[in-house]
C-alpha positions as CSV (number, residue, x, y, z in Angstrom):
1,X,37.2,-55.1,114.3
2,X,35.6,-54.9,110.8
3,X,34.5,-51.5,110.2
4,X,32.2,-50.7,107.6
5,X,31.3,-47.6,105.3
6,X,28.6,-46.5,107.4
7,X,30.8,-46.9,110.7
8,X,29.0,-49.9,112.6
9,X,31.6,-51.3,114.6
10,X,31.2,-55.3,115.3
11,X,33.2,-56.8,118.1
12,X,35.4,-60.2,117.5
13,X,33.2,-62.9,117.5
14,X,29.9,-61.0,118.4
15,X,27.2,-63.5,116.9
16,X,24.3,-62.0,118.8
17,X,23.9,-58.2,117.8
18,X,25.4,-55.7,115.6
19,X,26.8,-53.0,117.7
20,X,24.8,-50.3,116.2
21,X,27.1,-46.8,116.6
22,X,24.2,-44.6,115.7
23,X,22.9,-41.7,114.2
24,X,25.3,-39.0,113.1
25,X,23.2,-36.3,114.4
26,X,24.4,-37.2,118.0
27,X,20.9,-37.8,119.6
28,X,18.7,-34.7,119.9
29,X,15.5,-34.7,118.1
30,X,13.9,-30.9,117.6
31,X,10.4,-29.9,115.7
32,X,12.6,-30.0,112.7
33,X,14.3,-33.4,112.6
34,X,17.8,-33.8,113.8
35,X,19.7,-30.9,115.3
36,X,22.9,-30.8,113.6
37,X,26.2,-32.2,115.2
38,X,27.4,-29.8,117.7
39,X,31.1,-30.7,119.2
40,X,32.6,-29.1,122.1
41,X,34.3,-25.6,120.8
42,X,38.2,-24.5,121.0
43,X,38.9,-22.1,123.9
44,X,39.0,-19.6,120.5
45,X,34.7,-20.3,119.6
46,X,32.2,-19.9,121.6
47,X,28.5,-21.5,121.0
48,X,25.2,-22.0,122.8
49,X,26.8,-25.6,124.6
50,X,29.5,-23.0,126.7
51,X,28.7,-21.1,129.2
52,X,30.8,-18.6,130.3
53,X,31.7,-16.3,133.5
54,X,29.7,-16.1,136.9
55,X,25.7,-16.0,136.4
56,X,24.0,-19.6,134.9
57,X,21.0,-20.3,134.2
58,X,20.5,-24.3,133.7
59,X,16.8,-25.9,133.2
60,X,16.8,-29.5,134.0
61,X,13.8,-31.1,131.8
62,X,13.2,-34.0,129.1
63,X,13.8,-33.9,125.6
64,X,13.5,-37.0,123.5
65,X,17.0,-38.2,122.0
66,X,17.7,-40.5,119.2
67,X,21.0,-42.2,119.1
68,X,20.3,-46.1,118.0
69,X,17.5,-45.2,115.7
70,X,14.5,-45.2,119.0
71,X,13.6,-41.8,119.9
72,X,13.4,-41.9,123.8
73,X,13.0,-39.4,126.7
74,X,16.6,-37.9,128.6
75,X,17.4,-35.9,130.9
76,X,18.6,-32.5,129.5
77,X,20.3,-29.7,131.2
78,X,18.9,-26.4,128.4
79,X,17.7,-29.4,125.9
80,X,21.6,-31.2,125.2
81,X,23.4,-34.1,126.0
82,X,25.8,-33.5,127.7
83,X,25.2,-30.6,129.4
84,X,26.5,-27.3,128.5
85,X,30.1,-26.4,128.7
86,X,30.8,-24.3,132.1
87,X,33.8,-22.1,132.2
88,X,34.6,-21.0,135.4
89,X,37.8,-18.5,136.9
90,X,39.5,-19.5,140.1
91,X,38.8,-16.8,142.7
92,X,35.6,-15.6,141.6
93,X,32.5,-16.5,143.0
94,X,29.7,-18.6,140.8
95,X,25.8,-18.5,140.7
96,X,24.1,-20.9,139.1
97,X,20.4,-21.4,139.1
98,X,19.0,-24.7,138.3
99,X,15.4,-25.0,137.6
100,X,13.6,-28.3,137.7
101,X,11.5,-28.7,134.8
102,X,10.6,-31.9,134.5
103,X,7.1,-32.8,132.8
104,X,4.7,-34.5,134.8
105,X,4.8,-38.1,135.2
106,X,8.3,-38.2,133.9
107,X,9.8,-41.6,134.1
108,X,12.5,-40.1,135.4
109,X,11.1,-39.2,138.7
110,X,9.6,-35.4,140.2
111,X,13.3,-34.5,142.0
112,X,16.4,-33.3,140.4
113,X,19.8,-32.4,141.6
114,X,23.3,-30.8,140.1
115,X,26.8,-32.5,141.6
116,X,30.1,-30.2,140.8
117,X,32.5,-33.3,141.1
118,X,35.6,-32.7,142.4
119,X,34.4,-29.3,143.3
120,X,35.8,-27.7,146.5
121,X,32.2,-26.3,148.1
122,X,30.1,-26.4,151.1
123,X,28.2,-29.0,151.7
124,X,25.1,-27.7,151.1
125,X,25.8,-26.8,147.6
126,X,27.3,-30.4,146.8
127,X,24.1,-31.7,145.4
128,X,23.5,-35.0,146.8
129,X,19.4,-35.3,148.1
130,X,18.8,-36.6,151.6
131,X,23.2,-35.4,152.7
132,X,23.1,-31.3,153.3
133,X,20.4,-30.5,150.6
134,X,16.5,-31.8,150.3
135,X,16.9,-31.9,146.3
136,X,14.9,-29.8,143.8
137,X,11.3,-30.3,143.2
138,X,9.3,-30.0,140.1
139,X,8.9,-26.3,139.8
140,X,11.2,-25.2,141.6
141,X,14.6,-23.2,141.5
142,X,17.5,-24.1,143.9
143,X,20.4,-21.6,143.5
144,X,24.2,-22.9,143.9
145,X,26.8,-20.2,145.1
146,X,30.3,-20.8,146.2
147,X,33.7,-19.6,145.9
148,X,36.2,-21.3,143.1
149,X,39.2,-22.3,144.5
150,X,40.8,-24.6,142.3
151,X,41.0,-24.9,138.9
152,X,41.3,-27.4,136.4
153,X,38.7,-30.2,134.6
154,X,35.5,-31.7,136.2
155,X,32.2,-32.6,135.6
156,X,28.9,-32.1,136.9
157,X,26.1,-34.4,136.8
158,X,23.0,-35.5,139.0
159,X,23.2,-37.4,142.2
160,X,19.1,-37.9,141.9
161,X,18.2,-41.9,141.1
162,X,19.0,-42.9,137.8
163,X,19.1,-39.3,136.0
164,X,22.8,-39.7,135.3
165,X,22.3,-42.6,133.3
166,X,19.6,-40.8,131.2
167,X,22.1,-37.8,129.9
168,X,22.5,-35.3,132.8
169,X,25.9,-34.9,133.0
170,X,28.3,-32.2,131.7
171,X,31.9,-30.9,131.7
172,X,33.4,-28.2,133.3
173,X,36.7,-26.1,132.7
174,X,37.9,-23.9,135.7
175,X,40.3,-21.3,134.6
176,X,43.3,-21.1,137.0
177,X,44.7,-18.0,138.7
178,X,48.4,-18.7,138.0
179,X,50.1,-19.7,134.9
180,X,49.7,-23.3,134.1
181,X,53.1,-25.3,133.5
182,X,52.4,-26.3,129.7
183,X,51.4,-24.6,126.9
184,X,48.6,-25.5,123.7
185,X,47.5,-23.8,120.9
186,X,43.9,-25.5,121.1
187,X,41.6,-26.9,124.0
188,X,39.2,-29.4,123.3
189,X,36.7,-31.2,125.8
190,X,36.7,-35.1,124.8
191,X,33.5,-36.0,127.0
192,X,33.0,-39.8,127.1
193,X,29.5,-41.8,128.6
194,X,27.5,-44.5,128.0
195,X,23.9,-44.3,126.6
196,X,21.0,-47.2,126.8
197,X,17.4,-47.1,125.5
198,X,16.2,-48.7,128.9
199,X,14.8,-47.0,131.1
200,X,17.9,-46.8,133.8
201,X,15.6,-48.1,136.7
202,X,14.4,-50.8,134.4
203,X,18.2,-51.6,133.4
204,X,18.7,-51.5,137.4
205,X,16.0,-54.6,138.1
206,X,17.4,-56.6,134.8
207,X,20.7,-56.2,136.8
208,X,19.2,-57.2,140.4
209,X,17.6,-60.5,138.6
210,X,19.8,-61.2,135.7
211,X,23.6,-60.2,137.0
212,X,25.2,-61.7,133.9
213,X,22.7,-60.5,131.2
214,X,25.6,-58.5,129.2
215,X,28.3,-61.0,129.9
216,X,28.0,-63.5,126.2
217,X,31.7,-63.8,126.2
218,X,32.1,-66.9,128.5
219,X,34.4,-69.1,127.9
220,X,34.2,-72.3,125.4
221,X,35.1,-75.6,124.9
222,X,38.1,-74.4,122.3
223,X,39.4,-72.0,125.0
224,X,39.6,-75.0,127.7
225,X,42.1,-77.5,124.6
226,X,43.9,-74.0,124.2
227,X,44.4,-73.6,128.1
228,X,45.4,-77.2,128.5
229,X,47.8,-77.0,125.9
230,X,49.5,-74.4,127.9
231,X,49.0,-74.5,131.5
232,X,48.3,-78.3,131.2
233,X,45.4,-80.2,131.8
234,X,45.5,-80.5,136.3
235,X,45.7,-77.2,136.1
236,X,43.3,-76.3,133.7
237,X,40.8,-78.9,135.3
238,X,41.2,-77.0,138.9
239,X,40.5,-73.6,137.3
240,X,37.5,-74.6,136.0
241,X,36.7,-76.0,139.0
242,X,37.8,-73.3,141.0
243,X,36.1,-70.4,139.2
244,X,32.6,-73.0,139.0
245,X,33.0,-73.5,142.9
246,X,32.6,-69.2,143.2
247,X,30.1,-69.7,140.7
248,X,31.7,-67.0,138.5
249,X,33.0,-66.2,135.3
250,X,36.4,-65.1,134.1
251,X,35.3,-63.1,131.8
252,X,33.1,-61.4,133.9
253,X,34.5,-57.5,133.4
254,X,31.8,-54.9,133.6
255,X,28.0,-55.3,134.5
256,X,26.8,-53.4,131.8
257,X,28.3,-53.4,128.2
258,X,28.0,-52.4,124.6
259,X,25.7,-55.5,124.2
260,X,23.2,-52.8,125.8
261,X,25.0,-49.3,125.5
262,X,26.4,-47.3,123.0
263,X,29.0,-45.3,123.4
264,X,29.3,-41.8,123.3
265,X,32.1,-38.8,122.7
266,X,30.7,-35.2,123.6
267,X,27.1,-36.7,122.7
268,X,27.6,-38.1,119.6
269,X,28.5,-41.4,118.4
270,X,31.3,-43.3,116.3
271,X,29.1,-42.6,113.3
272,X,28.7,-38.9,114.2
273,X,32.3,-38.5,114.2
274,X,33.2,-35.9,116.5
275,X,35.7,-34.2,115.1
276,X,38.5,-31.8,116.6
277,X,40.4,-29.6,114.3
278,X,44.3,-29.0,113.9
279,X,46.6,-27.2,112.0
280,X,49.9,-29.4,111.4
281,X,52.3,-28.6,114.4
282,X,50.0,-27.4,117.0
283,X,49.8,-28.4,120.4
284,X,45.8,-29.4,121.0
285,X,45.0,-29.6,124.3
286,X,42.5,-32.9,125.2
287,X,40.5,-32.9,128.4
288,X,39.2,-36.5,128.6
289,X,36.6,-36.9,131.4
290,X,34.5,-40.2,131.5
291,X,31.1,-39.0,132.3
292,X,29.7,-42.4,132.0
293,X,27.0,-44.2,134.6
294,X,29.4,-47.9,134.1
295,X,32.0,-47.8,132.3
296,X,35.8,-47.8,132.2
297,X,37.6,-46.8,128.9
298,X,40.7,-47.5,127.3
299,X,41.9,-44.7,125.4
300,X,44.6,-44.1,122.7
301,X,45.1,-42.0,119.4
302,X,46.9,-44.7,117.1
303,X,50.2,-42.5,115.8
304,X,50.3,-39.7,118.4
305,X,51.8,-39.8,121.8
306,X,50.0,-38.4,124.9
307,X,51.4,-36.5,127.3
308,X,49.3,-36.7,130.3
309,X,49.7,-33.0,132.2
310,X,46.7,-33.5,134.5
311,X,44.6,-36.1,136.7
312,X,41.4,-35.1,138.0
313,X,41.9,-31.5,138.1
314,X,45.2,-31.3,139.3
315,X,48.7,-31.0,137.4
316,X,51.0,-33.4,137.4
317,X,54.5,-33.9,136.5
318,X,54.0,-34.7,132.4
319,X,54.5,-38.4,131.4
320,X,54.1,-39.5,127.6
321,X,51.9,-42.9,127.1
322,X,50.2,-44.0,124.6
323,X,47.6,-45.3,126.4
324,X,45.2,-44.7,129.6
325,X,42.8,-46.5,131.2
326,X,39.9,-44.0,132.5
327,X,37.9,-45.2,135.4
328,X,34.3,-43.1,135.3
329,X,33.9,-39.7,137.2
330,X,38.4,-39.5,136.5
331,X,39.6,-36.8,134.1
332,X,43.1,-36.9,132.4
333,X,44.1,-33.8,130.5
334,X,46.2,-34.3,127.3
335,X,48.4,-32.5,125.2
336,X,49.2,-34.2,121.3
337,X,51.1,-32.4,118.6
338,X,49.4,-34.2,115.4
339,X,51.3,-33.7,112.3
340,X,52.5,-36.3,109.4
341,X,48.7,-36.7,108.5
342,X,45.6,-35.3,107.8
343,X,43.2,-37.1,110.4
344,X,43.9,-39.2,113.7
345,X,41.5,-41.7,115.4
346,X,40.7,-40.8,119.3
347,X,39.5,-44.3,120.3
348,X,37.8,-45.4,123.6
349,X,37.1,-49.3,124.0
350,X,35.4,-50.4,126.9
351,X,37.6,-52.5,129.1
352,X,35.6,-55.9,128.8
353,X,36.4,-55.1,124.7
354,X,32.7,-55.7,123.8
355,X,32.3,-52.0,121.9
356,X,34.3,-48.6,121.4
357,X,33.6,-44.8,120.1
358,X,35.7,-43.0,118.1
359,X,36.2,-39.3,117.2
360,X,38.8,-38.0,115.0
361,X,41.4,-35.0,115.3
362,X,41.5,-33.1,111.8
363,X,42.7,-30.6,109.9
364,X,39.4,-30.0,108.3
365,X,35.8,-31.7,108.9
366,X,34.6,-34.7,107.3
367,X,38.1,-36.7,107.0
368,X,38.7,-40.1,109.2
369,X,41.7,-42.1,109.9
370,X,41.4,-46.1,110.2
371,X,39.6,-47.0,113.2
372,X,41.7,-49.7,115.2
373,X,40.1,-53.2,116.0
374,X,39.1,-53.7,119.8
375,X,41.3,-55.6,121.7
376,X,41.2,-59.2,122.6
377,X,38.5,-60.4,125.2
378,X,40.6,-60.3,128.6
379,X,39.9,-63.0,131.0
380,X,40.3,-62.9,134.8
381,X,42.9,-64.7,136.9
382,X,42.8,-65.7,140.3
383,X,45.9,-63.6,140.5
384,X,43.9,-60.2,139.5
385,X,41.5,-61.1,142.1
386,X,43.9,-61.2,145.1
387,X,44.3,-64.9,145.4
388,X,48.2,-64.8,144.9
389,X,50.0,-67.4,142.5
390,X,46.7,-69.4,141.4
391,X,46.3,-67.6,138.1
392,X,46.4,-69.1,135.0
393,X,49.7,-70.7,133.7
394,X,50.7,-71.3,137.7
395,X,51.0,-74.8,138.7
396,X,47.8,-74.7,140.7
397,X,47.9,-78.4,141.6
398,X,48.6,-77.8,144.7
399,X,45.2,-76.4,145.4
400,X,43.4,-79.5,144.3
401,X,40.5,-80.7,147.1
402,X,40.8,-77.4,148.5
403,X,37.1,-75.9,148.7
404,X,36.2,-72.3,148.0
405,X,35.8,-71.1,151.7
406,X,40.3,-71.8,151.8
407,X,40.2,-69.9,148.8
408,X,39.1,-67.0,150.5
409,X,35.7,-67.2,149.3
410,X,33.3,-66.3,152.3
411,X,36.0,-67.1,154.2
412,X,35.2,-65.7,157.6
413,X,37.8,-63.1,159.4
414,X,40.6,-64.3,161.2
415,X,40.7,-61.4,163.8
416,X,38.6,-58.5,164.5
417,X,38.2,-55.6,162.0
418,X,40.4,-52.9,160.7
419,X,37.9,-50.7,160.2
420,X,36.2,-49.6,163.6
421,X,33.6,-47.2,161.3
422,X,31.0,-49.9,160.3
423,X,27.9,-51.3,163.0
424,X,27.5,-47.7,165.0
425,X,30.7,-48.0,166.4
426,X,32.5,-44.5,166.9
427,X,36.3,-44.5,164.9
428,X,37.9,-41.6,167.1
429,X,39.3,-44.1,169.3
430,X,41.4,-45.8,166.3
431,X,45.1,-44.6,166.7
432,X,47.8,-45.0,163.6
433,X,48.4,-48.1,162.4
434,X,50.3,-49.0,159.2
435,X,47.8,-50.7,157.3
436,X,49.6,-50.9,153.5
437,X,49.9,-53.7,152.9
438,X,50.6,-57.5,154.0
439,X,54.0,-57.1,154.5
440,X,55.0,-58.3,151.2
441,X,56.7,-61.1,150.3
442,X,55.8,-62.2,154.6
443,X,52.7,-64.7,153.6
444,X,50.7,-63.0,155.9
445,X,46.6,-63.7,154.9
446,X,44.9,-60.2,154.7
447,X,42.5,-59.6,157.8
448,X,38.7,-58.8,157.1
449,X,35.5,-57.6,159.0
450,X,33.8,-59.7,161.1
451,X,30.4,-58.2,159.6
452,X,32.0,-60.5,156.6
453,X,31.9,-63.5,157.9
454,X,28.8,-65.8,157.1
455,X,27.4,-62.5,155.1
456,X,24.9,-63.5,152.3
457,X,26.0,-60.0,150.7
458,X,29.8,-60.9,150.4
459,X,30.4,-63.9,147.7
460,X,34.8,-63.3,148.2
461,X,37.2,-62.0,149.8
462,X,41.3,-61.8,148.6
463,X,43.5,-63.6,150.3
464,X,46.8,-61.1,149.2
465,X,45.7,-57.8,148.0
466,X,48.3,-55.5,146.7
467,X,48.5,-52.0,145.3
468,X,49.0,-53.0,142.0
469,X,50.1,-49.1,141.1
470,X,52.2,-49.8,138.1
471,X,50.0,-52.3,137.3
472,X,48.5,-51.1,133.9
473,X,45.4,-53.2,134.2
474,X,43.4,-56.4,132.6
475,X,43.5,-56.6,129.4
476,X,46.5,-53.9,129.1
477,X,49.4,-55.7,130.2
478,X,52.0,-56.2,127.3
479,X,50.3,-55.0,124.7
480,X,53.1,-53.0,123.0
481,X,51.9,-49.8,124.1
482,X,53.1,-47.6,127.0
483,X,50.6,-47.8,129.2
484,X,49.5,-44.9,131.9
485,X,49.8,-46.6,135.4
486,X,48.8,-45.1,138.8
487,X,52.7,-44.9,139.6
488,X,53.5,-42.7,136.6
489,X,51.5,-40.2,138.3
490,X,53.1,-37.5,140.3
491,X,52.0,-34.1,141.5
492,X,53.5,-31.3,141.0
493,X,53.6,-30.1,144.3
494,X,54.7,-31.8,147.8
495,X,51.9,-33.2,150.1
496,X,49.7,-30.2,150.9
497,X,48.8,-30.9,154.1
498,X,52.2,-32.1,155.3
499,X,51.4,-34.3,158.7
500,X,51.3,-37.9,159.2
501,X,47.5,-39.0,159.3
502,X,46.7,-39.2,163.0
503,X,44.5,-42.8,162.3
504,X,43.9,-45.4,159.4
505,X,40.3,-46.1,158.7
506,X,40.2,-49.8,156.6
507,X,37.1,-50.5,154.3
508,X,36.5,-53.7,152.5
509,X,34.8,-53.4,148.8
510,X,32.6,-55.9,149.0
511,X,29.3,-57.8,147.1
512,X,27.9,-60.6,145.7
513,X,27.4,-61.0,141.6
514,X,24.7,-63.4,141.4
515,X,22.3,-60.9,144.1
516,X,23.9,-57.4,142.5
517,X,24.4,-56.6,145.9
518,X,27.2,-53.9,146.6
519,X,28.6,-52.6,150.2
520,X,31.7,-51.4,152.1
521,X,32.5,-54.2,154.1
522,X,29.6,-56.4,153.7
523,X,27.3,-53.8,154.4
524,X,24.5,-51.7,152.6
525,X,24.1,-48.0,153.1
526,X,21.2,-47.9,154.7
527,X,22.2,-50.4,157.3
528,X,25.2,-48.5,158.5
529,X,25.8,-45.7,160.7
530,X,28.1,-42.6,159.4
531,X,31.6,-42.5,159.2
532,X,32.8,-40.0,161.3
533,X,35.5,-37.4,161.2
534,X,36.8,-34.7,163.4
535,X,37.5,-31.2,161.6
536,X,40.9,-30.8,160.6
537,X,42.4,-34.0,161.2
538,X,44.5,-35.9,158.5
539,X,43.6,-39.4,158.5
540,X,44.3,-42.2,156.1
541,X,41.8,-44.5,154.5
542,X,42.6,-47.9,153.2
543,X,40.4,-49.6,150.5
544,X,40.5,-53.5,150.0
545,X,39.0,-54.6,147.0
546,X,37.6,-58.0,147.7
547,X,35.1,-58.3,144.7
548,X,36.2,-59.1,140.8
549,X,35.2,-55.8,140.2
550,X,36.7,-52.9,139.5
551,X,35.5,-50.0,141.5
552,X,36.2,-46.2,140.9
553,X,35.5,-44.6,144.7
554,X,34.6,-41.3,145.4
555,X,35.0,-39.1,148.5
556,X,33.0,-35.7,148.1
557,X,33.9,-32.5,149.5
558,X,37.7,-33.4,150.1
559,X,40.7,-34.6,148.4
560,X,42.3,-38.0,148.2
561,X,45.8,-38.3,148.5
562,X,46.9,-41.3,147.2
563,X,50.1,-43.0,148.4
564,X,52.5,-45.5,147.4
565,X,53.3,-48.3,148.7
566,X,55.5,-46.7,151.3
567,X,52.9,-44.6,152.3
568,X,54.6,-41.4,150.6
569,X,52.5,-38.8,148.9
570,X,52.1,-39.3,145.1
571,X,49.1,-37.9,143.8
572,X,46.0,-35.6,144.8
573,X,42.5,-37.5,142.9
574,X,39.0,-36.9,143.6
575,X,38.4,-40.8,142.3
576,X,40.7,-43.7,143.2
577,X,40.1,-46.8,140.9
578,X,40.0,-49.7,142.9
579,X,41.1,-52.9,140.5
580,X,40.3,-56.6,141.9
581,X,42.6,-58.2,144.8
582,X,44.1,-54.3,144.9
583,X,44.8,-52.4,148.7
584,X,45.7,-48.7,148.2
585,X,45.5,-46.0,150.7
586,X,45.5,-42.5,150.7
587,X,45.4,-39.2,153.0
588,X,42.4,-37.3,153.4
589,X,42.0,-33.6,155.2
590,X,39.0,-32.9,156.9
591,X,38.8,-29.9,155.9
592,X,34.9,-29.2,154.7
593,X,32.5,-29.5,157.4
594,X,29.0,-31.4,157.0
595,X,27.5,-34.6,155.6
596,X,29.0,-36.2,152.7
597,X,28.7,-39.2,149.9
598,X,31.4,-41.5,149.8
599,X,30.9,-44.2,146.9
600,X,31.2,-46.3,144.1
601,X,30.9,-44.6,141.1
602,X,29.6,-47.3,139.4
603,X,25.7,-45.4,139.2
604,X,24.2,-49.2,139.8
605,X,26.6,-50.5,142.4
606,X,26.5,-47.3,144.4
607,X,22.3,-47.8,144.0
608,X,23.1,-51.5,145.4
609,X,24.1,-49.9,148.6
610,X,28.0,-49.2,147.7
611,X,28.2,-45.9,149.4
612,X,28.5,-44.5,153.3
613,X,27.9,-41.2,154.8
614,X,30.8,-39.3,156.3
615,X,30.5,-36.8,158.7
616,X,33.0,-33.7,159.7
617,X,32.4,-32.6,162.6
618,X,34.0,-30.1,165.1
């Protein structure tokens, strides 16, 4: 990527805009011009962006922001983007009041809410309007209060509409009780999200009618010679044919991308340069958290090696990449030992590789290192989307006449459903069934809902989903970095809970591009009764991924255990990311009585009716 003096970044090949990185201010507009750039303190500095200790005071209202060079209205928690910095202690007890002080009229609707993600709580302090808690009203004053009982990073943000979309989200650091396993001389938040001018429920009915609005990068007549010359021209002809036949695009990554966001690192942009400082030899601590409404980042610091001590909260054994793909609502802490130079680039491209933001770590402010250009475009295979050996550069021949229903496209179930939840129907009948998998290497066709069959909601299915745990990701694979995989990731401590779940629950991720419709197994939120769980039972829940998508899924209240693909304990998330064609399963405790969210955290595909309601119930 060329970058210029004044720090506009232009992807490869972008004819059609300038990705504009923005102000160096960062965004907030005050009665006296731009508020000066304000990044996240060391654990050493405090400022008016952390708040410390047990009391909070936090006023949700609008204050116009400027980050492309359009002043328009966001959603502020005390007048910033992000939010303020909370600092929390395990074992103490936290109030917070949250005062909705919206304006009048706002486009941003009347009702606000606060969601501690990840946050141990009960459920009426979990935030989520129309669940265990009515929402806050203009005017008024809801107050949180809970015990801490973890510690680590998360975020908070709203579960109200479109609100997180329109700048209210912010990081949190819990202090723990015991010693952590690691030491750092310096502690820096690195707070990444995605920023548009639109108004987000304008940006949500572009999506409903135009789908593909963002996606420019299709393929060209030069890619087709290049893919004949390698893969040959039967088999290049079929793909085409195949991927026309789903009426879908290869190169079809995110629904939203820098063609209409710009990126963001603790509130400010590439050209605002967020800067962390060093002196030579320490070891700075980085908290990562993606606190974006639809975007996945790939992160790396070009000449420093990362040693992941943390994933979502929780510690795990440290593994040294230098790379990491960060679904949103996940958190990976950090630790770096810069030295040798004077200034490193933190970098965060967006996984369809159509923008980035970049920060810098210092040993004074002002200095930069080279920013690195964005990676090639990835394209999609039929292999990342579950449909076995009929990727690119596989003799796919074999497939010729074959239409897309025996591809697995709308292809109706075979047998009834693994997952008794959807349709009313009551799960506490479901014993323990080992659902990981197809039996690899066996042949065996994965099984899916009946409520899938002949659905106008569901546009594929895979035919052989796997974990895909080591699997770094599209558009990572071989790229001469070591790159963070699921399997890397190990706890440091056994499986908590220590049973065998009792019962598997299987849900299908399912949806339809060209409608922007989104559902667990075919079916919208509001046409589906809850999923129900008894308290204290340890179950396991299987996700197939049968969209292109990927999906970061998010189970409030409790933990999710994910397992490999022996079904053994490897690591304790809040989000699992869900690539295409993948199956993972994990263990869940239910442990927190009440109503809960379970979703996509995609903002827009959980809006589109990815998202259930589980229930814990004695």
């Amino acid at each position: 990527m060329h970058t210029d003096t004044f720090g506009h970044g232009r992807a490869p090949r972008a004819s059609r805009r300038r990705f504009v990185q923005g102000l160096a201010a960062g965004g907030a507009v005050a009665a006296l011009g731009l508020w000066p750039k304000l990044g996240f303190p060391s654990s050493q500095r405090q400022d008016g962006r952390t708040l410390p200790g047990t009391e909070f005071d936090l006023a949700i209202g609008e204050t116009p922001m400027n980050f492309t060079g359009r002043t328009r209205p966001a959603i502020t928690v005390n007048g910033s983007i992000p939010a303020p910095l909370l600092r929390w202690r395990e074992g103490t007890t936290v109030n917070l009041r949250v005062s909705n002080v919206l304006p009048a009229g706002s486009i941003h609707g009347h009702s606000t809410s606060i969601h501690w993600h990840g946050i141990l709580l009960p459920a009426n302090m979990d935030g989520v309007p129309g669940m265990s808690f009515a929402g806050i009203h203009r005017g008024e004053t809801y107050q949180y209060r809970f015990d801490v009982r973890q510690g680590g990073t998360y975020w908070y943000h709203s579960h109200s509409g479109f609100q997180e979309q329109a700048g209210l989200y912010g990081p949190l650091i819990i202090d723990p009780l015991e010693p952590e396993p690691f030491s750092y001389d310096r502690d820096y938040v690195v707070l990444l999200s995605d920023w548009t001018d639109l108004d987000p429920s304008a940006l949500f009915s572009r999506l409903k009618k135009m789908p593909g609005y963002d996606n420019y990068y299709k393929r060209t007549a030069g890619d087709f010679f290049r893919d004949i010359e390698r893969d040959g021209l039967a088999a290049t002809v079929d793909d085409r044919k195949m991927w026309g036949q789903m009426r879908m695009t290869p190169t079809d990554l995110s629904d939203v991308n820098a063609n209409t966001y710009t990126y963001l690192m603790n509130g400010t942009t590439s050209l605002g340069n967020w800067t962390g400082l060093f002196r030579s030899g320490e070891k700075v601590r980085l908290r990562f958290i993606n606190g974006s409404s639809m975007t996945h980042f790939d992160v790396r610091i070009p000449g420093l090696k990362m040693t992941v001590v943390a994933s979502d909260g929780q510690y795990v054994h440290p593994v040294t990449v230098e790379e990491f793909r960060i679904a949103t609502a996940e958190t990976f802490d950090v630790i770096v030992e810069p030295s040798g130079q004077d200034a490193f680039t933190i970098f965060a491209q967006d996984m369809g590789r159509t923008g980035y933001v970049s920060g810098t770590l210092a040993v004074r402010e002002g200095l930069r290192a080279p920013v690195p250009t964005v990676d090639p475009r990835p394209i999609l295979t039929m292999d990342d989307m579950g449909h076995g050996g009929m990727g690119a550069g596989h003799d796919m021949s074999a497939m010729h006449g074959m239409d897309h229903l025996a591809m697995g496209h709308a292809m109706p179930a075979s047998s009834p459903p693994a997952d008794q939840a959807h349709a009313g129907h009551d799960m506490s009948d479901m014993q323990h069934t080992d659902m990981m998998g197809m039996d690899h290497g066996s042949g065996e066709m994965q099984q899916h809902p009946t409520s899938e069959a002949g659905n106008p909601l569901v546009d594929m299915q895979t035919m052989s989903p796997v974990p895909k745990l080591d699997d770094p990701g599209i558009g990572l694979r071989g790229n001469g970095r070591q790159v963070l995989t699921y399997a890397m990731l190990k706890s440091v401590f056994e499986d908590p809970d220590g049973r065998d779940p009792g019962r598997t629950i299987e849900l299908h991720l399912t949806g339809h591009m060209e409608r922007f419709a989104w559902g667990f197994n075919g079916q919208k939120f509001s046409d589906v009764e809850p999923i129900r769980l008894t308290y204290g039972e340890r179950m396991r829940i299987v996700l197939v991924n049968d969209t292109m998508m990927t999906h970061p899924i998010h189970l409030h209240g409790m933990w999710s255990d994910l397992e490999d693909e022996q079904g053994n304990f490897m690591v304790r998330k809040h989000t699992i990311d869900m690539p295409p064609g993948s199956k993972r399963g994990y263990r869940v405790r239910a442990d927190a009585l009440g109503r809960w969210a379970y979703h996509c955290h995609l903002l827009y595909h959980m809006e589109a009716g990815m998202m259930r309601e589980v229930r814990v119930e004695e």
